[in-house]
BALOBA-1460 file (C-alpha; in Angstrom, 3 decimals):
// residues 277
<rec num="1" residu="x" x="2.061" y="11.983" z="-47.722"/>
<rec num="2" residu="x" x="-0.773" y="13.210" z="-49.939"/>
<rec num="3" residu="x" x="-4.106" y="14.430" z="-48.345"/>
<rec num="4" residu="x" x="-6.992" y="13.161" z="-47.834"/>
<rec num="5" residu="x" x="-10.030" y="14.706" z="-49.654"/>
<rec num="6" residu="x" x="-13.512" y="14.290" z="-48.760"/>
<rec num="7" residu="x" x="-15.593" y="15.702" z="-51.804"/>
<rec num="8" residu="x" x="-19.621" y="15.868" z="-52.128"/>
<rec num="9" residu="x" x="-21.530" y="15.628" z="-54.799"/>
<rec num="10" residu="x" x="-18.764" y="13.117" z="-56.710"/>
<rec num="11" residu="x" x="-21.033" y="11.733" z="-59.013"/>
<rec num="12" residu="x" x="-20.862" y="14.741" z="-62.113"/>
<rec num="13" residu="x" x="-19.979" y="17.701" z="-62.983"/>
<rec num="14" residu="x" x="-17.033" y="19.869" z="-60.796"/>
<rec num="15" residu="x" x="-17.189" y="17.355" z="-58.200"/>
<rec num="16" residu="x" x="-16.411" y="14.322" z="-60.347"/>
<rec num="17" residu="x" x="-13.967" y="16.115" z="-62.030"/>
<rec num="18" residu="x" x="-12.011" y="17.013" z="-59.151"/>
<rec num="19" residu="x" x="-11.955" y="13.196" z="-57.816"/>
<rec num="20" residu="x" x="-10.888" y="12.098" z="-61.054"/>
<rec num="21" residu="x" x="-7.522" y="14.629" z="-61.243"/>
<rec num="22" residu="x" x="-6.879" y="14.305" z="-57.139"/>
<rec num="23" residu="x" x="-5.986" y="10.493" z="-58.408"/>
<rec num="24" residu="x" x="-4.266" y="11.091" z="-60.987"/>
<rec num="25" residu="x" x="-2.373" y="12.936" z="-58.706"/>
<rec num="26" residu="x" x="-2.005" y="10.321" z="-56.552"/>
<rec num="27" residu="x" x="-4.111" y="12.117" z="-53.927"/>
<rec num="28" residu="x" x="-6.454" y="10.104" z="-51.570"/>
<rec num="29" residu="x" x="-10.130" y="10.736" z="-52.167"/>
<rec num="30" residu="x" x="-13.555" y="10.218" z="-50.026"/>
<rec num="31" residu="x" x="-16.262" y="10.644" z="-53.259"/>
<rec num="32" residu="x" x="-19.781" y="10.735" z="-52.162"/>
<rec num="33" residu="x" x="-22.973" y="10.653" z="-54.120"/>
<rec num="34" residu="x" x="-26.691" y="10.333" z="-52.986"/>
<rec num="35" residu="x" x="-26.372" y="7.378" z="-55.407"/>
<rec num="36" residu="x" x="-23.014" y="5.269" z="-54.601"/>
<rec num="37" residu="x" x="-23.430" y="3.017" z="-57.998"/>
<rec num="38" residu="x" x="-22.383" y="6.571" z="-59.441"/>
<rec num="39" residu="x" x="-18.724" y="7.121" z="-58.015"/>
<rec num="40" residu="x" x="-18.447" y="3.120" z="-57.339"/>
<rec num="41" residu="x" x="-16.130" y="3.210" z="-60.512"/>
<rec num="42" residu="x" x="-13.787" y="5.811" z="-59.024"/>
<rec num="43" residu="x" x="-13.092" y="3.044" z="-56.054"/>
<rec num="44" residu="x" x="-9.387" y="1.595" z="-55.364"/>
<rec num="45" residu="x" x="-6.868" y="1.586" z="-52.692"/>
<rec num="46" residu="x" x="-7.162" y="5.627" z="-52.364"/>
<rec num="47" residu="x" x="-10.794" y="5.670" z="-53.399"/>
<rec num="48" residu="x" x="-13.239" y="5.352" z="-51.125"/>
<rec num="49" residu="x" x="-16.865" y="5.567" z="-52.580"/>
<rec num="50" residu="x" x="-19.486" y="6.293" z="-50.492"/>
<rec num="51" residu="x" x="-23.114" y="7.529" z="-49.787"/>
<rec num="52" residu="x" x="-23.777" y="10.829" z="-48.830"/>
<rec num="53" residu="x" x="-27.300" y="12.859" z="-49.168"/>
<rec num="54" residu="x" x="-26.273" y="16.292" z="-47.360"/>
<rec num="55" residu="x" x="-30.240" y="16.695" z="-46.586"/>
<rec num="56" residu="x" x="-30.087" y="13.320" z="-44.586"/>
<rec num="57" residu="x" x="-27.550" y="13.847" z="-41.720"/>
<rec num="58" residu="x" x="-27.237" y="9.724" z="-40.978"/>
<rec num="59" residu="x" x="-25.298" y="9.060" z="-44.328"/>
<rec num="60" residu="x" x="-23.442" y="12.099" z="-43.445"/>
<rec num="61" residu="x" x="-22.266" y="10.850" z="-40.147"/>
<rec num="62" residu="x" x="-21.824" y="7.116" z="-41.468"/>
<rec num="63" residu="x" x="-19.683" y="8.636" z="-44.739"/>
<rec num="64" residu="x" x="-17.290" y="10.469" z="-42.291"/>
<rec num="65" residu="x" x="-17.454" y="7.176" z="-40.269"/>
<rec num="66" residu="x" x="-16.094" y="5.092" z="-43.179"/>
<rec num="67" residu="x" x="-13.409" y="7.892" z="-44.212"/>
<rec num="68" residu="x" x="-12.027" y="7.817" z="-40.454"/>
<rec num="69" residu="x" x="-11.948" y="4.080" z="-40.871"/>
<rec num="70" residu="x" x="-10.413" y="3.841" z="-44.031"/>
<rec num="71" residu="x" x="-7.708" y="6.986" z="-44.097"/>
<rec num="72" residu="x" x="-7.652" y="8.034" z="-40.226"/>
<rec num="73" residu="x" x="-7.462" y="11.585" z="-40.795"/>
<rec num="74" residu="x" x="-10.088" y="14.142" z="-43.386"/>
<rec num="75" residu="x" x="-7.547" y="17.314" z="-45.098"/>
<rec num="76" residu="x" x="-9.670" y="18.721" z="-47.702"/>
<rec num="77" residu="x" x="-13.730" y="19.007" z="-47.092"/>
<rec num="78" residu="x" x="-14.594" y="20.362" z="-50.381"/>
<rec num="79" residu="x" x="-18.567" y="21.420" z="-50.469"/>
<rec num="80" residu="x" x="-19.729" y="20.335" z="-54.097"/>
<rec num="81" residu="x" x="-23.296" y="18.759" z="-53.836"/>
<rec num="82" residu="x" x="-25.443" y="21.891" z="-55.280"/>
<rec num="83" residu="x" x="-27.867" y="22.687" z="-57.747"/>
<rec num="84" residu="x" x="-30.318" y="25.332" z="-59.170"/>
<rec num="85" residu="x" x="-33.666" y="26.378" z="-58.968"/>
<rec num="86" residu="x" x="-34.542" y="28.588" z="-61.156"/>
<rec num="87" residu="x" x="-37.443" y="31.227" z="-61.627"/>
<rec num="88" residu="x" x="-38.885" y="34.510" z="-60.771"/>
<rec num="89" residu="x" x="-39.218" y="35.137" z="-56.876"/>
<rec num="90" residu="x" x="-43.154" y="36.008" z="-57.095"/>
<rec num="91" residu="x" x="-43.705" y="32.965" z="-58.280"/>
<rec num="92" residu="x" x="-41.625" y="30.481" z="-56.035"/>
<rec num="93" residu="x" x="-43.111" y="28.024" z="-54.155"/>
<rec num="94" residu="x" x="-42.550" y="27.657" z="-50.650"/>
<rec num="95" residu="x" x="-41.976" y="23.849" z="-51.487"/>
<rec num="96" residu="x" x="-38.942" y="24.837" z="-54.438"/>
<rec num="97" residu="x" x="-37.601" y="27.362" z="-51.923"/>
<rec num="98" residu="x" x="-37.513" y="25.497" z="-49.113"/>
<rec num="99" residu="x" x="-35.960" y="22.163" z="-51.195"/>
<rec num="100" residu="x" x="-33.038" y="24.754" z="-52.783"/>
<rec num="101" residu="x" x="-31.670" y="25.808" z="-49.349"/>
<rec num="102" residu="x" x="-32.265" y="22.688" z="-47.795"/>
<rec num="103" residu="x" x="-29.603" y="21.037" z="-50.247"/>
<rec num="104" residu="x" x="-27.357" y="24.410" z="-50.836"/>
<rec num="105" residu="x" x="-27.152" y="26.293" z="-47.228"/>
<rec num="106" residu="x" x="-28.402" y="23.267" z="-44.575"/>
<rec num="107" residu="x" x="-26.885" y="20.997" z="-46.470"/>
<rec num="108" residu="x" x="-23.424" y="22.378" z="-46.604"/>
<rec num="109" residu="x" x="-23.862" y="23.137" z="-42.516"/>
<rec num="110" residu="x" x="-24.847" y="19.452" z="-41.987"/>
<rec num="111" residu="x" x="-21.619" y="18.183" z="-43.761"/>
<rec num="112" residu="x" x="-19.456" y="20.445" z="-41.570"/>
<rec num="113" residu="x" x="-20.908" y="19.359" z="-38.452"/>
<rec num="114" residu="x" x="-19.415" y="16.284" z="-39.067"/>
<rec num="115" residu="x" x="-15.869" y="17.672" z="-40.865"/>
<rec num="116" residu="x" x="-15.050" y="20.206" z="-38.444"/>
<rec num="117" residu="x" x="-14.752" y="17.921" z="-35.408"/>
<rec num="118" residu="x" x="-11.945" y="16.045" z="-37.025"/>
<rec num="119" residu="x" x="-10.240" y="19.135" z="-38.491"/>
<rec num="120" residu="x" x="-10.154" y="20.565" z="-35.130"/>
<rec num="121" residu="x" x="-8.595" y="17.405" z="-33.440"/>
<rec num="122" residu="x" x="-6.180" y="17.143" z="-36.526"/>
<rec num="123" residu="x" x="-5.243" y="21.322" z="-35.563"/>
<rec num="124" residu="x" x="-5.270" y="21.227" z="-39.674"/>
<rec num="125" residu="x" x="-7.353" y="20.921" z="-42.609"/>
<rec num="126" residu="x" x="-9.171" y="23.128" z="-45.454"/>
<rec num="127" residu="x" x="-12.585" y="23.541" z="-46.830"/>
<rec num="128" residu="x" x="-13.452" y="24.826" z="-50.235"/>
<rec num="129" residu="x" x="-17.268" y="26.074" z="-50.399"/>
<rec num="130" residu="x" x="-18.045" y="25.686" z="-53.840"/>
<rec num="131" residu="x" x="-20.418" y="28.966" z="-54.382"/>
<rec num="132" residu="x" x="-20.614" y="30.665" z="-57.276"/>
<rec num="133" residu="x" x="-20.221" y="33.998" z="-58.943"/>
<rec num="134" residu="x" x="-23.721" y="33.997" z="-57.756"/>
<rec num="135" residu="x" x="-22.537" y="33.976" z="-54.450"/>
<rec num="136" residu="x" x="-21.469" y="37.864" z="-54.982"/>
<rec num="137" residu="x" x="-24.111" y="39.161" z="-57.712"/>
<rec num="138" residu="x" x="-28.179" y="38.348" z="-58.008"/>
<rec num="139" residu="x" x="-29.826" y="38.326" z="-61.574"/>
<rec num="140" residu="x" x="-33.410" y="38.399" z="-62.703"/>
<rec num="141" residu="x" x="-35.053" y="34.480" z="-62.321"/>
<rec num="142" residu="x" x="-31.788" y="32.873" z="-60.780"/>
<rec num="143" residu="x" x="-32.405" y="34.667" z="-57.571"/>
<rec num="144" residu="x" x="-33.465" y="32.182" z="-55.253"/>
<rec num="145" residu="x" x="-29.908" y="30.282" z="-56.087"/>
<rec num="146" residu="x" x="-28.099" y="33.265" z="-55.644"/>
<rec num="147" residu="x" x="-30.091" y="33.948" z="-52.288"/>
<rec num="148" residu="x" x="-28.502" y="30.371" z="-51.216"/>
<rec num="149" residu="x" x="-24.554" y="31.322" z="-52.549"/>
<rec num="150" residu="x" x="-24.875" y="34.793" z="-50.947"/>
<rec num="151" residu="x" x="-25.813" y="32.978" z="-47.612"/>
<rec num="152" residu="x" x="-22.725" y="30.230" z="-48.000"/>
<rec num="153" residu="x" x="-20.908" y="32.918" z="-48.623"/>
<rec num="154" residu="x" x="-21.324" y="34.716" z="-45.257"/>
<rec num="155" residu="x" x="-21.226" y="31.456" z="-43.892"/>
<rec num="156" residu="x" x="-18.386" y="31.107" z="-45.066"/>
<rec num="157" residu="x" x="-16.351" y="34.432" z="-43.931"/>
<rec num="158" residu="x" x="-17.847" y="34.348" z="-40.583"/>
<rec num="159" residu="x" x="-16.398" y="30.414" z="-40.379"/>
<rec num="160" residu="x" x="-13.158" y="31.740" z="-41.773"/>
<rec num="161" residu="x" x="-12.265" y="33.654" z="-38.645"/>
<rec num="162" residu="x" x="-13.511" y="31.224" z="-35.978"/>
<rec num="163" residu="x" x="-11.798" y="28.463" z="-37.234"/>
<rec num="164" residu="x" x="-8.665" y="29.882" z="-38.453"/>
<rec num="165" residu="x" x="-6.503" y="30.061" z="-34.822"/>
<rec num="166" residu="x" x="-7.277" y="26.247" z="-34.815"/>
<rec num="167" residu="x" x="-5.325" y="25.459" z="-38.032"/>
<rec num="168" residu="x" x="-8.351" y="25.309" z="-40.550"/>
<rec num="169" residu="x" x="-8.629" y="27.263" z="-43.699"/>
<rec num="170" residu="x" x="-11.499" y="28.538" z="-45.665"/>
<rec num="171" residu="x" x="-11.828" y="28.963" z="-49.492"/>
<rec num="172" residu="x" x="-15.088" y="30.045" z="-51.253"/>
<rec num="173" residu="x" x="-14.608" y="28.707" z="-54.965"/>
<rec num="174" residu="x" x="-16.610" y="31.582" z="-57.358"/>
<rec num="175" residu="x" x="-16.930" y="29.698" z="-60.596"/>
<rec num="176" residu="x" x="-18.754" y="31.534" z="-63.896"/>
<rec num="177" residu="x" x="-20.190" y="29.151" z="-67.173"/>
<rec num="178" residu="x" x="-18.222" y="25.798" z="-67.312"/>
<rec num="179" residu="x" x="-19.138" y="23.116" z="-69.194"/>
<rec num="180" residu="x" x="-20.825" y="20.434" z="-66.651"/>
<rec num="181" residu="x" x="-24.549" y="19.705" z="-66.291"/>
<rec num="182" residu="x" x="-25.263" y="22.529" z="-64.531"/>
<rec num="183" residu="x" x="-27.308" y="23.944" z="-67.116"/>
<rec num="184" residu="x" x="-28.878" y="20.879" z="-68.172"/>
<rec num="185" residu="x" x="-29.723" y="18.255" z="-65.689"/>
<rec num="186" residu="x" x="-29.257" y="19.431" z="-62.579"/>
<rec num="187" residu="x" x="-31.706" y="22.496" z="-63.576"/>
<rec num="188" residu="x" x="-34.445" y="22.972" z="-61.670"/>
<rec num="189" residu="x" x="-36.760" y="24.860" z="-64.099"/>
<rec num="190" residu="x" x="-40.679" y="26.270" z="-63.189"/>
<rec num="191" residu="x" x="-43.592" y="26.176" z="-65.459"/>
<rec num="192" residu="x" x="-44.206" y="29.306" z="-67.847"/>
<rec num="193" residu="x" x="-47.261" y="30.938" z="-66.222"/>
<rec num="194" residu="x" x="-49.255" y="33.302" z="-67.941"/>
<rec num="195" residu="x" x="-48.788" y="36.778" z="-67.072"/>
<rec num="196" residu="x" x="-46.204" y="39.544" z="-66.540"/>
<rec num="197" residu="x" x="-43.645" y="37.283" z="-66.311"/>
<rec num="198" residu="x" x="-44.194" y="34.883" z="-68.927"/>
<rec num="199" residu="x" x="-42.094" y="36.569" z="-71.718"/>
<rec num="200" residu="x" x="-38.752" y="36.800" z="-69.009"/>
<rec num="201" residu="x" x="-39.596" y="33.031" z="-68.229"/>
<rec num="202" residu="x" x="-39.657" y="31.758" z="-71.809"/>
<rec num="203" residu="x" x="-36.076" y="34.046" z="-72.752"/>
<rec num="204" residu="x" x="-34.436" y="32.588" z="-69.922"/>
<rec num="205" residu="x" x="-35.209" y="29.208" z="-69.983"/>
<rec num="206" residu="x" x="-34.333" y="29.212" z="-73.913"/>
<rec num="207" residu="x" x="-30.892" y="30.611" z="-72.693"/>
<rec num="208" residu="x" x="-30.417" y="27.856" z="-70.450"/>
<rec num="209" residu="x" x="-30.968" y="25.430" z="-73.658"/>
<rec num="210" residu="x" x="-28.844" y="27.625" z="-75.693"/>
<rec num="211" residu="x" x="-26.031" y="27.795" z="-73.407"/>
<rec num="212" residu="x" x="-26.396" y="23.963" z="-72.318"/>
<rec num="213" residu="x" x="-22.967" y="21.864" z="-73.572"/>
<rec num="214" residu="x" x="-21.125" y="25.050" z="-74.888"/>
<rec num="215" residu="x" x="-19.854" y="26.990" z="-71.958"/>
<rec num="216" residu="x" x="-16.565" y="28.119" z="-72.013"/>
<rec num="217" residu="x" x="-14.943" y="26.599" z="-68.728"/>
<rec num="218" residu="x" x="-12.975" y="24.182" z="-69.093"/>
<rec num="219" residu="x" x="-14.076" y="21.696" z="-65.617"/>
<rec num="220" residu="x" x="-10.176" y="19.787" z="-65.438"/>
<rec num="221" residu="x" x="-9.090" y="23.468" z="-65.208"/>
<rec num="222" residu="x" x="-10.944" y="24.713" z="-62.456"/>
<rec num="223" residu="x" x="-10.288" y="21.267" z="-60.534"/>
<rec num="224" residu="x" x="-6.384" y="22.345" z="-60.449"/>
<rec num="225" residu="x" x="-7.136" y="25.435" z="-59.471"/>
<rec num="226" residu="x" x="-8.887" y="24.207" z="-56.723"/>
<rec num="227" residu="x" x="-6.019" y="22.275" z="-55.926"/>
<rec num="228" residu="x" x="-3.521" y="24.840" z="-56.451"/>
<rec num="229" residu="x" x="-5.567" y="27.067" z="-53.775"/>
<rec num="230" residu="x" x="-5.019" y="23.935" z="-51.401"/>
<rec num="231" residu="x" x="-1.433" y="24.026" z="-51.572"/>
<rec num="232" residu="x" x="-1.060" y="27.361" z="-51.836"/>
<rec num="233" residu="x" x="0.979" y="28.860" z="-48.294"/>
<rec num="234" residu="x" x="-1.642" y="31.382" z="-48.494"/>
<rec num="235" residu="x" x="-4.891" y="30.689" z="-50.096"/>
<rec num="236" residu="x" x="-7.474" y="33.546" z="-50.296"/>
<rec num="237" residu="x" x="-10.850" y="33.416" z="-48.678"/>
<rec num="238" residu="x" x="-12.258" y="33.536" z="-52.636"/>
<rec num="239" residu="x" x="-11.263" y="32.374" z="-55.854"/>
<rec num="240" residu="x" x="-12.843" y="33.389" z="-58.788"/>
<rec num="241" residu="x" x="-13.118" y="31.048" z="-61.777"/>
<rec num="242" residu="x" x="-13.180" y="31.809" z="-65.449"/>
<rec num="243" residu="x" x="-12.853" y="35.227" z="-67.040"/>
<rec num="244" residu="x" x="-16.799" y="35.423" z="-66.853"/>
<rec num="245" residu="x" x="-16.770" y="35.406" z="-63.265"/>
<rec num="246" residu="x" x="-13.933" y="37.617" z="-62.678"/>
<rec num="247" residu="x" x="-15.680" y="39.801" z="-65.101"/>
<rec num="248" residu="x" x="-19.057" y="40.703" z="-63.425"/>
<rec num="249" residu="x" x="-17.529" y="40.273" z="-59.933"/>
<rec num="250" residu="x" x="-15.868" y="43.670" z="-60.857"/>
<rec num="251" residu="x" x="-18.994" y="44.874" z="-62.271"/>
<rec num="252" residu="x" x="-19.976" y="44.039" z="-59.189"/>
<rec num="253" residu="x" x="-17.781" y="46.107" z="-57.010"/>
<rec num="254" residu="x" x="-18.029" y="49.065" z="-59.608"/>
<rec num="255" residu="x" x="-22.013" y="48.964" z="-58.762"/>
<rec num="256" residu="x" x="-21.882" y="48.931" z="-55.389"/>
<rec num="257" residu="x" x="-18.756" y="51.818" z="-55.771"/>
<rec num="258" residu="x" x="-21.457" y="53.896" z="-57.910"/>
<rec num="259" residu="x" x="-24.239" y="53.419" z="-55.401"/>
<rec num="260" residu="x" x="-22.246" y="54.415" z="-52.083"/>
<rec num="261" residu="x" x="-20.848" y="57.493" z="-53.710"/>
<rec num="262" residu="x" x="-23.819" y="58.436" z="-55.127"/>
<rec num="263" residu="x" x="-25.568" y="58.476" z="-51.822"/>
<rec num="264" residu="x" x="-22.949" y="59.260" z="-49.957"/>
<rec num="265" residu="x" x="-24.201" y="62.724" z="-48.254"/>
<rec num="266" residu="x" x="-27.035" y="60.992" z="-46.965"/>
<rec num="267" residu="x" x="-25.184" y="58.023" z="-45.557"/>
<rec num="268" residu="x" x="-23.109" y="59.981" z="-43.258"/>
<rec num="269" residu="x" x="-25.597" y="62.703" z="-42.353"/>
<rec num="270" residu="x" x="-27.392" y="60.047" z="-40.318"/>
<rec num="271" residu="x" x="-25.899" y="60.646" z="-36.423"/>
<rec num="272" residu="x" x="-27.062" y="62.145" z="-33.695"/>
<rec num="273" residu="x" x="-26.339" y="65.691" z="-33.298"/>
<rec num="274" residu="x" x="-24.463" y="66.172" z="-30.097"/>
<rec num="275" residu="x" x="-22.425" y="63.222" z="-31.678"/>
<rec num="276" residu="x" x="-20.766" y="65.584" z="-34.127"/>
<rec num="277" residu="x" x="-19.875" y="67.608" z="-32.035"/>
C-alpha cells in the first residue's frame, strides 16, 4: 500500500515538487498551503488539498483532521513551509526576527504537535525536517535564517532519540542552491541603511538577483532523494543535497577540526587539580 504523505508548504518550490513526483508515483499526498487555491490543482482521489498556516495552530489541527478523515493513517510528515530573512544581525528588527522563527522553528513544533500523536498510535512513521546547509554553517547577512536551521536542527537530533523506540524516524534534509523561488520570492530582504554595513548589504542582495533562476539543483532530483531516504531500511539522521552543500558541510567539519586542535592545550587543561590526580 503506498504511504501517506503529509507535506507543508505545497504550494512552490521543494514542497510542490515533491507532491507532484509522490503522485506520479502513485503515492498518497496531504498538500497544504496558507493559500488552498494554490495546491487545489494537485487534488484527486490521493490528493487531498488543504489549508495549513504553521503560525496558526487551528488550520494545523483541522488539516490533520481532514487527512485522518480522508486516509486514516499520516506516514511521511515532511516539514517544508520555510523561508528567509535576510540581513545583517545589528540591524534586525525584533519584528523580522521574531516573524522568521515564528514560521521556521515554532512553526515546525506546532505541526508536530499534531503529527506525532498519530505516528505514535500508528508505532510507525517518518519526518523529514527540511533545513538547510544552513542548518550546519552561518554566513555573513543570512544569519538570522541560519540561527532558525541550526535550532531545527537540534530539534531535530534531540527528537530523533525520543521518538525512535516508538517506531518513528527522523531525517534532516540539508539542501545547497536549487532552482525554486527561494532566492526570489520567498526572500525576505531589509533596506540598505547607510553606514558600515551598507556596501555588504548592496553585494549581497545583488547576489541574490544574480543567482535568482540559475542555481544548479535540479528540485525533481532532490524530491527522489527525499523519497529514496524514506524507503531506505536505514535512513540517516541528515542528508545533504547537491554538491554545494556537501561541499561546505566539509568545510565545515575541517573548521571546526582546525579550531579544536588549535586550542586544544587549553581545552583540556581546564579541571580541577585533585581531579588529575
Amino acid at each position: 500500500m503506498s504511504r501517506v504523505w503529509f507535506v507543508t508548504g505545497s504550494s512552490t518550490g521543494l514542497g510542490r515538487e515533491l507532491c507532484e513526483e509522490l503522485l506520479r508515483q502513485g503515492q498518497r499526498v496531504v498538500a497544504t498551503a496558507r493559500k488552498v487555491e494554490a495546491v487545489r490543482d494537485l487534488e484527486s482521489g490521493d490528493c487531498l488539498a488543504a489549508e495549513l498556516d504553521v503560525t496558526k495552530p487551528e488550520t494545523i489541527r483541522a488539516a490533520v483532521a481532514e487527512a485522518m478523515k480522508r486516509f486514516g493513517r499520516i506516514d511521511v510528515l515532511v516539514n517544508n513551509a520555510g523561508y528567509g530573512e535576510m540581513g545583517v544581525i545589528e540591524e534586525f528588527s525584533d519584528e523580522r526576527a521574531r516573524r522568521q522563527f515564528d514560521t521556521n522553528v515554532f512553526g515546525v513544533l506546532n505541526v508536530q504537535r499534531e503529527v506525532l500523536p498519530v505516528m505514535r498510535k500508528q508505532r510507525s512513521g517518518h519526518v523529514l525536517q527540511l533545513s538547510s546547509i544552513a542548518g550546519l554553517a552561518s554566513y555573513p547577512f543570512v544569519g538570522m535564517y541560519c540561527a532558525t536551521k541550526h535550532a531545527l536542527e537540534a530539534i531535530s537530533e534531540a527528537m530523533a532519540a525520543e521518538v525512535a523506540p516508538i517506531g518513528v524516524r527522523v531525517t534532516l534534509v540539508e539542501p545547497g542552491r536549487f532552482r525554486t523561488d527561494f532566492a526570489g520570492r520567498s526572500l525576505g530582504l531589509p533596506p540598505v541603511n547607510e553606514g558600515d554595513y551598507k556596501e555588504l548589504t548592496e553585494a549581497r542582495i545583488a547576489a541574490y538577483d544574480d543567482v535568482d533562476g540559475k542555481q544548479a539543483g535540479d528540485p525533481v532530483k532532490a524530491a527522489r532523494a527525499m523519497i529514496r531516504v524514506v524507503d531506505s531500511p536505514d535512513p540517516p539522521l541528515r542528508l545533504l543535497l547537491g554538491p554545494d552543500a556537501y561541499e561546505w558541510a566539509n568545510e565545515k567539519i575541517a573548521q571546526l577540526q582546525r579550531d579544536f586542535e588549535a586550542w586544544k592545550e587549553v581545552s583540556l587543561a581546564t579541571d580541577l587539580e585533585e581531579s588529575r590526580v
